[in-house]
DSSP file (Angstrom, degrees, kcal/mol; ACC not computed):
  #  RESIDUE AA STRUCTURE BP1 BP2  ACC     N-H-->O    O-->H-N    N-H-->O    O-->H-N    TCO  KAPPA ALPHA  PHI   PSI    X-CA   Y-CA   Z-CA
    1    1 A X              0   0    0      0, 0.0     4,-0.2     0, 0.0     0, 0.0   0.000 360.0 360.0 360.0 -21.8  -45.5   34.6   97.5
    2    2 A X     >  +     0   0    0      2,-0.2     4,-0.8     3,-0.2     5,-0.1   0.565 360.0  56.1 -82.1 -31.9  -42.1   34.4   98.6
    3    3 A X  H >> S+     0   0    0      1,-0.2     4,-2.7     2,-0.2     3,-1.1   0.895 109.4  45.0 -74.1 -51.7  -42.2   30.6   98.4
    4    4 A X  H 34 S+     0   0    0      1,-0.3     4,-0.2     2,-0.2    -2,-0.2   0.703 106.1  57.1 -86.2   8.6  -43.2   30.6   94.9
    5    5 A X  H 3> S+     0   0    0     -4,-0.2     4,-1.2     2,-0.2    -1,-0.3   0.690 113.7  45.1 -96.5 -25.6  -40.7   33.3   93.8
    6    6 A X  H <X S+     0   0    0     -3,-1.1     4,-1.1    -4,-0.8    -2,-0.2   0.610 114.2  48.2-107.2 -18.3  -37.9   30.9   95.3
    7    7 A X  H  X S+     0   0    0     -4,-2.7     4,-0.5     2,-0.2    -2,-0.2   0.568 110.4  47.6 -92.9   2.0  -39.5   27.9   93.7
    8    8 A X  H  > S+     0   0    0     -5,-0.3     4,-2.1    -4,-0.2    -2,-0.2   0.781 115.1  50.9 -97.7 -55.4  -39.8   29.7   90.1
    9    9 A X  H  X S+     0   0    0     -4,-1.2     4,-2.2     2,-0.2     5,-0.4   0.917 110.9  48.3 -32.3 -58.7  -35.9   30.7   90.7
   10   10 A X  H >X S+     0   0    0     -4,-1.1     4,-4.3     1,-0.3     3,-0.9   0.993 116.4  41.5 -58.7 -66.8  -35.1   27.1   91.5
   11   11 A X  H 3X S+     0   0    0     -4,-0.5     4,-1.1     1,-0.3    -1,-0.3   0.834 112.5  51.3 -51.7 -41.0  -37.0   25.8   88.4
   12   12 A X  H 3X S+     0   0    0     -4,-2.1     4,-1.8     1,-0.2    -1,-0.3   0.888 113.9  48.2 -89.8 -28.2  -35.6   28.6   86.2
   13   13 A X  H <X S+     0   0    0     -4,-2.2     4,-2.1    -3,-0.9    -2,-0.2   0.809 117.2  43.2 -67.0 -31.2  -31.8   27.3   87.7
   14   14 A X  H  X S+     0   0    0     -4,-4.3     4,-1.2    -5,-0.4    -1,-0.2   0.819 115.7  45.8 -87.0 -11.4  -32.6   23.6   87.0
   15   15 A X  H  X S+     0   0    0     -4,-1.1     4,-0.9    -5,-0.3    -2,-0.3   0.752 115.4  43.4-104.5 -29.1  -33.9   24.4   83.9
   16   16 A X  H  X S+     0   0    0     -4,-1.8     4,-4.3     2,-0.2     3,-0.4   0.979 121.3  48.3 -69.5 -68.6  -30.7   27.0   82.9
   17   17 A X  H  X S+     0   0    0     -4,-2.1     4,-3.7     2,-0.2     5,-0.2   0.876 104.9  51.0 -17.9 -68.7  -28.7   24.0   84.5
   18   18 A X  H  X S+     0   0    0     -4,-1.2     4,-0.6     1,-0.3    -1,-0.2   0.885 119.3  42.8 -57.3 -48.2  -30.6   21.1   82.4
   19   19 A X  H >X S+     0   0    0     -4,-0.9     4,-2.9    -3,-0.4     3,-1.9   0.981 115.1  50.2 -56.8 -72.6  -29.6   23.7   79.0
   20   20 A X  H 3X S+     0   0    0     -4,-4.3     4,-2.0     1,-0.3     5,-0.2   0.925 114.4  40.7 -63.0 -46.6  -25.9   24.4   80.3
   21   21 A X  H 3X S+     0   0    0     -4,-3.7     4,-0.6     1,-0.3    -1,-0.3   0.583 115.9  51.8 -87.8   0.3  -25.1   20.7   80.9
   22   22 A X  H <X S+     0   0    0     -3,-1.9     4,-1.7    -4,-0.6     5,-0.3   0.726 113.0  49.3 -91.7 -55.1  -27.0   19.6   77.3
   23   23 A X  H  X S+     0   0    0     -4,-2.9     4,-1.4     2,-0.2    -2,-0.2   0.606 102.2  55.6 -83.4  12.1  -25.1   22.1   75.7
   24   24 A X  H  X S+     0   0    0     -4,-2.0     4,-3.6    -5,-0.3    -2,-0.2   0.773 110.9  49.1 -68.1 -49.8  -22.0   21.0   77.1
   25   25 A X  H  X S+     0   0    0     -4,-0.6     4,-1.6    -5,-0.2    -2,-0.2   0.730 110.1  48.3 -72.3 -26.4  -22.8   17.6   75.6
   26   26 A X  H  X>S+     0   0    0     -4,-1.7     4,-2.6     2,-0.2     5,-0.7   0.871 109.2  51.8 -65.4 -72.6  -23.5   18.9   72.6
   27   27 A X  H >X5S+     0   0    0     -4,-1.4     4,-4.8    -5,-0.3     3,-0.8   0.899 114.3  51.7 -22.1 -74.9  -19.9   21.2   72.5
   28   28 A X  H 3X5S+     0   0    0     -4,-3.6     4,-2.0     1,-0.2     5,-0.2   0.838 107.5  45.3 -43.3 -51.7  -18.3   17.9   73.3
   29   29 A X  H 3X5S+     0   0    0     -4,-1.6     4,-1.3     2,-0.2     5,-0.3   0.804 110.4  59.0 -50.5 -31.7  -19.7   16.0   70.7
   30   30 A X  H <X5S+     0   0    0     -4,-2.6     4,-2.7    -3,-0.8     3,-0.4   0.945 108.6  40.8 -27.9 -85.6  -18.9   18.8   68.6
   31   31 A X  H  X<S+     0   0    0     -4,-4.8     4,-1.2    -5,-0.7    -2,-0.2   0.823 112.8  52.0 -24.2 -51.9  -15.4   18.6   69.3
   32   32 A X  H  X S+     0   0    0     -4,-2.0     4,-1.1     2,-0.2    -1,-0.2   0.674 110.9  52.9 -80.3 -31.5  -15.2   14.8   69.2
   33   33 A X  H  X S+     0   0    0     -4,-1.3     4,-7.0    -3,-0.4     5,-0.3   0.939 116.6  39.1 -48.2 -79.5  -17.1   15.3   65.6
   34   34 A X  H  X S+     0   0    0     -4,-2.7     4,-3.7    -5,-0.3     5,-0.5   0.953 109.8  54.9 -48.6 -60.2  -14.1   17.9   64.5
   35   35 A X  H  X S+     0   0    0     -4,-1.2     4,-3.4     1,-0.3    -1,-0.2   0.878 117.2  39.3 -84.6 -28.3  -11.3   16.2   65.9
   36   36 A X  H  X S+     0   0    0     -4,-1.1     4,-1.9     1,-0.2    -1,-0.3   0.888 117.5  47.0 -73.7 -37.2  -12.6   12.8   63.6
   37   37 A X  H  X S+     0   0    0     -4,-7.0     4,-1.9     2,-0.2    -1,-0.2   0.747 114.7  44.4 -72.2 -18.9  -13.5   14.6   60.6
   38   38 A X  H  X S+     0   0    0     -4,-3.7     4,-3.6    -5,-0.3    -2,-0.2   0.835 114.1  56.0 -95.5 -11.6  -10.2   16.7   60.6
   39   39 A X  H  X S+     0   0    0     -4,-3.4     4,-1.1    -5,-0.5     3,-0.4   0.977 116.3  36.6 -23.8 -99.1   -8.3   13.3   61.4
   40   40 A X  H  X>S+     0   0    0     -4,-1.9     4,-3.9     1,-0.2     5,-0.7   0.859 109.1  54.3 -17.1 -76.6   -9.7   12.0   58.6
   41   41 A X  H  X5S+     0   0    0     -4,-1.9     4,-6.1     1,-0.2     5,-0.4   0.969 117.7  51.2 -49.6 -55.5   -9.7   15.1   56.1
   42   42 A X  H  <5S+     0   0    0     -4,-3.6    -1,-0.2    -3,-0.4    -2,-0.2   0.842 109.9  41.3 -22.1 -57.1   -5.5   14.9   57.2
   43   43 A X  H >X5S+     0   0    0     -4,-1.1     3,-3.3     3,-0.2     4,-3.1   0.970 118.7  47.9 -85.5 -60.0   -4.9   11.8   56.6
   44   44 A X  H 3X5S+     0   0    0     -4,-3.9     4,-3.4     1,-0.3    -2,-0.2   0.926 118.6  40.2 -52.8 -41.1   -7.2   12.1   53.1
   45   45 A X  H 3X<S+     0   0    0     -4,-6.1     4,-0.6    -5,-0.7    -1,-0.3   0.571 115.7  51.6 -94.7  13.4   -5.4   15.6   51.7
   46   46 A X  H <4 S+     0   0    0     -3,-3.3     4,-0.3    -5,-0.4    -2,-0.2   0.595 110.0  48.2 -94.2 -29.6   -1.7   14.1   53.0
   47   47 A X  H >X S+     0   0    0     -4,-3.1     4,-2.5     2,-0.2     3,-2.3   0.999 117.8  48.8 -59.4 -52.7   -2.9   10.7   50.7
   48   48 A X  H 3X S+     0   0    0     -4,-3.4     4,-0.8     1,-0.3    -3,-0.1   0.913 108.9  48.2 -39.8 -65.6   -3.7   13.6   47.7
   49   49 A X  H 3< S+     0   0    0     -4,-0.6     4,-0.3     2,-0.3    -1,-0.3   0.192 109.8  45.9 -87.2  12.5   -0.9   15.3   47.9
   50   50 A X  H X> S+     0   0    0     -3,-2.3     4,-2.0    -4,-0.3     3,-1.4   0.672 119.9  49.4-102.8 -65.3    1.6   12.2   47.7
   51   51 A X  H 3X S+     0   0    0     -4,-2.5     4,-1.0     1,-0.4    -2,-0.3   0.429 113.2  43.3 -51.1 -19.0   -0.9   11.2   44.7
   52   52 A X  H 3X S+     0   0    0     -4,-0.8     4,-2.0     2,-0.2    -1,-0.4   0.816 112.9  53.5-105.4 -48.8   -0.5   14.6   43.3
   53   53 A X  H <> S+     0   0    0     -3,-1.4     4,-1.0    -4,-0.3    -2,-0.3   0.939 114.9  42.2 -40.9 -62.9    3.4   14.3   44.1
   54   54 A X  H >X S+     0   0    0     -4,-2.0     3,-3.9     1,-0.2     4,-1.2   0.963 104.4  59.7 -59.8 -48.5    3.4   11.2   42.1
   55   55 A X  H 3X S+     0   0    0     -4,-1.0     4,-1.5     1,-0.3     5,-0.3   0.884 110.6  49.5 -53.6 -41.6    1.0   12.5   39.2
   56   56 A X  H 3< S+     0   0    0     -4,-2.0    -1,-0.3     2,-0.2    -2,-0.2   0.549 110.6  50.4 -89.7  11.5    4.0   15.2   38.7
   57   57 A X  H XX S+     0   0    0     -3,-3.9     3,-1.4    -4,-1.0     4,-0.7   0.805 111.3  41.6 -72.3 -82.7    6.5   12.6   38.8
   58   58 A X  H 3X S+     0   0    0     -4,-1.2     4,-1.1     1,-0.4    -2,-0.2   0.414 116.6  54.4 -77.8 -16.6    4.9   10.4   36.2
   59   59 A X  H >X S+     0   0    0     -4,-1.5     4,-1.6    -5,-0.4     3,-0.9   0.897 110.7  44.9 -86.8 -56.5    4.0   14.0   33.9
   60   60 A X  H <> S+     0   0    0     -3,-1.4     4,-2.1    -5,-0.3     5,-0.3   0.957 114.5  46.8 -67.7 -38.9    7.7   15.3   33.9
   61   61 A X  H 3X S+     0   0    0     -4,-0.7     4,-2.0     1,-0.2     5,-0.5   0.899 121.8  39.8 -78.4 -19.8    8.9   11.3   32.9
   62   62 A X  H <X S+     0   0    0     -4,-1.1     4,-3.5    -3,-0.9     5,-0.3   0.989 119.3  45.5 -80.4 -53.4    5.7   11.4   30.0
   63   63 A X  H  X S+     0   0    0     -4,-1.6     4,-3.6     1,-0.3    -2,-0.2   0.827 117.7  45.7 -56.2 -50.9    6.9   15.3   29.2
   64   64 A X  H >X S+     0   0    0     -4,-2.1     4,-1.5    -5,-0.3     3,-0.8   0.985 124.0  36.4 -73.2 -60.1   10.9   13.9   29.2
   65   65 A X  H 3X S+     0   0    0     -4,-2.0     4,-1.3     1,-0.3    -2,-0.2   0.974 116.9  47.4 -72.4 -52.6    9.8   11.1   27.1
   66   66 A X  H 3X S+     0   0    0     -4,-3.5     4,-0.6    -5,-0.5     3,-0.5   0.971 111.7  55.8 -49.3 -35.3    7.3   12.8   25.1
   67   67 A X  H << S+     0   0    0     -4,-3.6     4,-0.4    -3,-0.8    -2,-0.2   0.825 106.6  49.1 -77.4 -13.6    9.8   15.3   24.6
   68   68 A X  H  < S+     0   0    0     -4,-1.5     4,-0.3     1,-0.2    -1,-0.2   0.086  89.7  81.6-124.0  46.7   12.1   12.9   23.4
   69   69 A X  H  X S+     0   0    0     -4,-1.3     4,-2.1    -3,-0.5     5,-0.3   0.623  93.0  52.1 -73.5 -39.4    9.8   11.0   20.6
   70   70 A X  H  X S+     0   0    0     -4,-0.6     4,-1.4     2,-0.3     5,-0.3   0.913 105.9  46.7 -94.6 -38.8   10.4   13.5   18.2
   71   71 A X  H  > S+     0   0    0     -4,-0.4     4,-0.7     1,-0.2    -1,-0.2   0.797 118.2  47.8 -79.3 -19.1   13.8   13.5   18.3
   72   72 A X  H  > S+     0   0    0     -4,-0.3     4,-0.8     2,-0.2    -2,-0.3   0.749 107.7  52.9 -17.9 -68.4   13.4    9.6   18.2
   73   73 A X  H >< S+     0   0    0     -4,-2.1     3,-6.0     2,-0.2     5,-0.5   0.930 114.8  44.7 -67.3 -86.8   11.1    9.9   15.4
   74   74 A X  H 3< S+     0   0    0     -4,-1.4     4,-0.3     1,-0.3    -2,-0.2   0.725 115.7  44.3 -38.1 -28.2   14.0   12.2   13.5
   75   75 A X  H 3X S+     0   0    0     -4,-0.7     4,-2.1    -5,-0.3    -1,-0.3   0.746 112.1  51.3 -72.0 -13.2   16.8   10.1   14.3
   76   76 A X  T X< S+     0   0    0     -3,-6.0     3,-2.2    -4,-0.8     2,-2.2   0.795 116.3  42.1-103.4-105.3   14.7    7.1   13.4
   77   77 A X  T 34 S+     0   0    0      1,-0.2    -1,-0.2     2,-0.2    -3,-0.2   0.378 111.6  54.7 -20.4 -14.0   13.8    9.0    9.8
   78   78 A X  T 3> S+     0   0    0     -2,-2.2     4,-2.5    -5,-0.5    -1,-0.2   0.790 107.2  53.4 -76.7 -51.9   17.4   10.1    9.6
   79   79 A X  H <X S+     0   0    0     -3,-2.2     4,-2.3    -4,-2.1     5,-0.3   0.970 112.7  44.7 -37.1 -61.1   18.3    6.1   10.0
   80   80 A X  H  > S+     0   0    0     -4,-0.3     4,-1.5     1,-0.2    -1,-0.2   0.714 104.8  57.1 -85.4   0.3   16.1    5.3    7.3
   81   81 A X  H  4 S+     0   0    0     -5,-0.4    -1,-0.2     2,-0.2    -2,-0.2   0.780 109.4  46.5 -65.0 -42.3   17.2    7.8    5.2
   82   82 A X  H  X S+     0   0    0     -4,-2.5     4,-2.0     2,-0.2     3,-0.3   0.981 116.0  51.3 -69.4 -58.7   20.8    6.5    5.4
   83   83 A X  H  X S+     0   0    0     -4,-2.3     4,-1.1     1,-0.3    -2,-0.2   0.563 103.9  52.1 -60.3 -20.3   19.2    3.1    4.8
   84   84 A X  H  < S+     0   0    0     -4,-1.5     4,-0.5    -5,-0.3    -1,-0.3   0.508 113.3  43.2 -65.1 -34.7   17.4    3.8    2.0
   85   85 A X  H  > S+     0   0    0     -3,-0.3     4,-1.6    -5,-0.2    -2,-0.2   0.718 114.4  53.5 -99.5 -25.8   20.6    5.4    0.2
   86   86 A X  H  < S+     0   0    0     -4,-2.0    -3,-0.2     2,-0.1    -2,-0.2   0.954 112.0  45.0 -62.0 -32.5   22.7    2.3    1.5
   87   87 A X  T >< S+     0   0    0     -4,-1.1     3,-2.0     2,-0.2     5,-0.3   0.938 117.0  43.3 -74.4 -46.6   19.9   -0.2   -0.1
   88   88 A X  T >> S+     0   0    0     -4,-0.5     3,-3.0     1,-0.3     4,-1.7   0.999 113.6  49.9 -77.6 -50.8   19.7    1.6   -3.5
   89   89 A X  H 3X S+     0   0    0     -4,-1.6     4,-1.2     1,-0.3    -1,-0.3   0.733 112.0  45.2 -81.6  18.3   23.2    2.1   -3.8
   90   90 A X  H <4 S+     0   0    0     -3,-2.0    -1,-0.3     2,-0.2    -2,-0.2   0.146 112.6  58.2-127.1  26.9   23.7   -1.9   -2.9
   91   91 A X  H X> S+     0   0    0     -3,-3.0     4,-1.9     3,-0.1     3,-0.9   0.432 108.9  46.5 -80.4 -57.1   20.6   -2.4   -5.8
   92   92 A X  H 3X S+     0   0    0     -4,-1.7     4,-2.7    -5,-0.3    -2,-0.2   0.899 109.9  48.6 -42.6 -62.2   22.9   -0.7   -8.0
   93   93 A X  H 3X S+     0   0    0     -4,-1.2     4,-1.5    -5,-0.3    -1,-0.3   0.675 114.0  47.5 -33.9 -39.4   25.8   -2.7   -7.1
   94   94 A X  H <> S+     0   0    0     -3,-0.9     4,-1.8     2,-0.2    -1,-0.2   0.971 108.8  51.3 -40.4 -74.0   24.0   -6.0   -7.5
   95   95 A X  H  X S+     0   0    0     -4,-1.9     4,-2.7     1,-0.2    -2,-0.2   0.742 108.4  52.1 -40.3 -40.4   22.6   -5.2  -10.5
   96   96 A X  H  X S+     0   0    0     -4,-2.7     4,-1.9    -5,-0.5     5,-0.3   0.997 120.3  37.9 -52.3 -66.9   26.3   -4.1  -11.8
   97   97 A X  H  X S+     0   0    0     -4,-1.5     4,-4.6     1,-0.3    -1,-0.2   0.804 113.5  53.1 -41.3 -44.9   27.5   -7.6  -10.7
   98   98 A X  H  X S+     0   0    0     -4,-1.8     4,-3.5     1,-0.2    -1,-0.3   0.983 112.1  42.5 -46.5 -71.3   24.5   -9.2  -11.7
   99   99 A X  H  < S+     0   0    0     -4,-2.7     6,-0.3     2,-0.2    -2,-0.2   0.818 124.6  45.4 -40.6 -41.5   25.0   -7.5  -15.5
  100  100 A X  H  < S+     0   0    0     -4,-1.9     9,-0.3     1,-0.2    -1,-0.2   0.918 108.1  52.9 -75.9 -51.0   29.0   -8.7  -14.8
  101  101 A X  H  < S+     0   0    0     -4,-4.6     5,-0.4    -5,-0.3    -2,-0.2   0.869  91.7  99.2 -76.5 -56.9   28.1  -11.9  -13.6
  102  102 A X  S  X S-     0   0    0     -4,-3.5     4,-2.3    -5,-0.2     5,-0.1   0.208  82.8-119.1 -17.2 142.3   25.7  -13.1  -17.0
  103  103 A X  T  4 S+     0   0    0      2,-0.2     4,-0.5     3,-0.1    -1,-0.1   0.604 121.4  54.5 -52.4 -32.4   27.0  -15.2  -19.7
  104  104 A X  T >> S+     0   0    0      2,-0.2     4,-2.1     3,-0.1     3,-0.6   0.934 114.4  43.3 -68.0 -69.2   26.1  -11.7  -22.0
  105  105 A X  H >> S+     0   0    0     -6,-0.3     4,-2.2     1,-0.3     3,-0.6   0.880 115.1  45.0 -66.7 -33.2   28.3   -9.7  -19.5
  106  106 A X  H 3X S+     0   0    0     -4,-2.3     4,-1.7    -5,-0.4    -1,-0.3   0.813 113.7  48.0 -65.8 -21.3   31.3  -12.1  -19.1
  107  107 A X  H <4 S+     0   0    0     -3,-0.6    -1,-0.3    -4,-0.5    -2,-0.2   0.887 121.3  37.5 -84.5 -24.3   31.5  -12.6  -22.6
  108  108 A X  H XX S+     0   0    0     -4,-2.1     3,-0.6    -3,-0.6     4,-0.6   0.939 122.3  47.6 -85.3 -67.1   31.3   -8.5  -23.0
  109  109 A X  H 3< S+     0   0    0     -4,-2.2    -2,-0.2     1,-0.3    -3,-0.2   0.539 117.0  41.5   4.5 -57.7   33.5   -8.2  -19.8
  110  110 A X  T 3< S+     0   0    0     -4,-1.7     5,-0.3     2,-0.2    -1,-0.3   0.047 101.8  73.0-119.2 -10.3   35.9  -10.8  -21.1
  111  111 A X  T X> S+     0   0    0     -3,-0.6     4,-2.5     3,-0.2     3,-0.9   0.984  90.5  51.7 -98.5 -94.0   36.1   -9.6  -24.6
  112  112 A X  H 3X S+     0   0    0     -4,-0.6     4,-1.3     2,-0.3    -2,-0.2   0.555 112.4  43.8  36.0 -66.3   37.9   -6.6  -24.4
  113  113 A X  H 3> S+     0   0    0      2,-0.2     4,-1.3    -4,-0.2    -1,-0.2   0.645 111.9  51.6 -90.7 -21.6   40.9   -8.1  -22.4
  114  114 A X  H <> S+     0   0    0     -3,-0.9     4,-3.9    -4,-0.3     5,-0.4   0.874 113.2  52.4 -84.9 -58.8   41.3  -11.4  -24.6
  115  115 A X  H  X S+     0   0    0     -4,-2.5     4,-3.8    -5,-0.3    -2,-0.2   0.838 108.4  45.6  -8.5 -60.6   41.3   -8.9  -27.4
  116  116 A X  H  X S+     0   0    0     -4,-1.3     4,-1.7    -5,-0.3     5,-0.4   0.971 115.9  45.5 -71.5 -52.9   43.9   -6.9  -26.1
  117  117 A X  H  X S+     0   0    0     -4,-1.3     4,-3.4     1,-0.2     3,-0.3   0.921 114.1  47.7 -64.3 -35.7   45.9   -9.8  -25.3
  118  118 A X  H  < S+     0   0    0     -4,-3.9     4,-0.3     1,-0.2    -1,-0.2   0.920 115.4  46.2 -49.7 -50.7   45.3  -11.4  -28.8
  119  119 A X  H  X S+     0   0    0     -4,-3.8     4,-1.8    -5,-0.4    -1,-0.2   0.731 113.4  50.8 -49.4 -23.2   46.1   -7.9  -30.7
  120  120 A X  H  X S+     0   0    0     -4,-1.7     4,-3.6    -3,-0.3     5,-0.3   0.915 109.9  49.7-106.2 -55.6   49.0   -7.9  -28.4
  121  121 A X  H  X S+     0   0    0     -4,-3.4     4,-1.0    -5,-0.4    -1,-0.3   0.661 115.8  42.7 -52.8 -12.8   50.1  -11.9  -29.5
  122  122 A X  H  > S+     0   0    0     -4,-0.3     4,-0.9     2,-0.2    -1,-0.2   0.882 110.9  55.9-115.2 -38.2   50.0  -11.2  -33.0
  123  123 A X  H >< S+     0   0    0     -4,-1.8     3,-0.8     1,-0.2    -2,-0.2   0.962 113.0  40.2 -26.0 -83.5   51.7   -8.0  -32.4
  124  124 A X  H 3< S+     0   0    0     -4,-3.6    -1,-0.2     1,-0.2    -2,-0.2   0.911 110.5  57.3 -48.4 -47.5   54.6   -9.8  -30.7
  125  125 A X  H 3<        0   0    0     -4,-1.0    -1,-0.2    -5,-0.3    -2,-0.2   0.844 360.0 360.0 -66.0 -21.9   54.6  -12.6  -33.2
  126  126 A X    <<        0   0    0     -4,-0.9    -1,-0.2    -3,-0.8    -2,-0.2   0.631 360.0 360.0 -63.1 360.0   55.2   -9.9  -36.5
C-alpha cells in the first residue's frame, strides 16, 4: 500500500509537472503574443497621431483660408464696386465725346465759338 501511495504521488508530481511546464509555455506565448501585438498597436497609434497631427495642420491652413474667403469675397465685391463706378463713369465720358465727336455735336460744339468770334469781327469792323 505504501508502494502505490508513492506511485500515485509520483503520477500526481508528473502530472502537476506536465501542467506547470504547459502553462509555462502558454505564459510565454502569452508574452511573445503581447509584446507583438503592443509593437504593433505602437507603431499603429504613433502613425495616428502624426496623421492626426497632420489633419490639425491641414484644418487650421483650411480654417486660415476659409477664414480669409470672405474677406476675399468683400474685397473682391469692393473691387467691383469701384469698377463698376469707374466703367459707368468712362460710359458717360464716351458717350460725352462720342455726342462731341458727331458731325451734329461739332457743328453744335463749334457754333458757339465761331459765333462769338464772328459777333466779335463785325464788332471790331463798326
Amino acid at each position: 500500500m505504501g508502494t502505490l501511495l508513492v506511485i500515485l504521488t509520483l503520477a500526481g508530481a508528473l502530472a502537476a509537472l506536465a501542467a506547470g511546464v504547459l502553462a509555462l509555455g502558454a505564459y510565454l506565448g502569452l508574452r511573445r503574443t503581447r509584446a507583438a501585438v503592443l509593437g504593433g498597436l505602437v507603431v499603429e497609434v504613433a502613425r495616428l497621431a502624426g496623421r492626426a497631427a497632420e489633419l490639425e495642420t491641414r484644418l487650421a491652413a483650411l480654417d486660415a483660408r476659409a477664414n480669409a474667403l470672405p474677406v476675399r469675397l468683400s474685397d473682391l465685391q469692393q473691387n467691383l464696386t469701384t469698377l463698376r463706378i469707374l466703367t459707368n463713369a468712362l460710359t458717360g465720358t464716351l458717350g460725352q465725346a462720342q455726342r462731341v465727336l458727331s458731325p451734329a455735336g461739332l457743328k453744335y460744339s463749334l457754333a458757339k465759338p465761331l459765333a462769338g468770334i464772328t459777333k466779335n469781327l463785325r464788332n471790331d469792323r463798326r
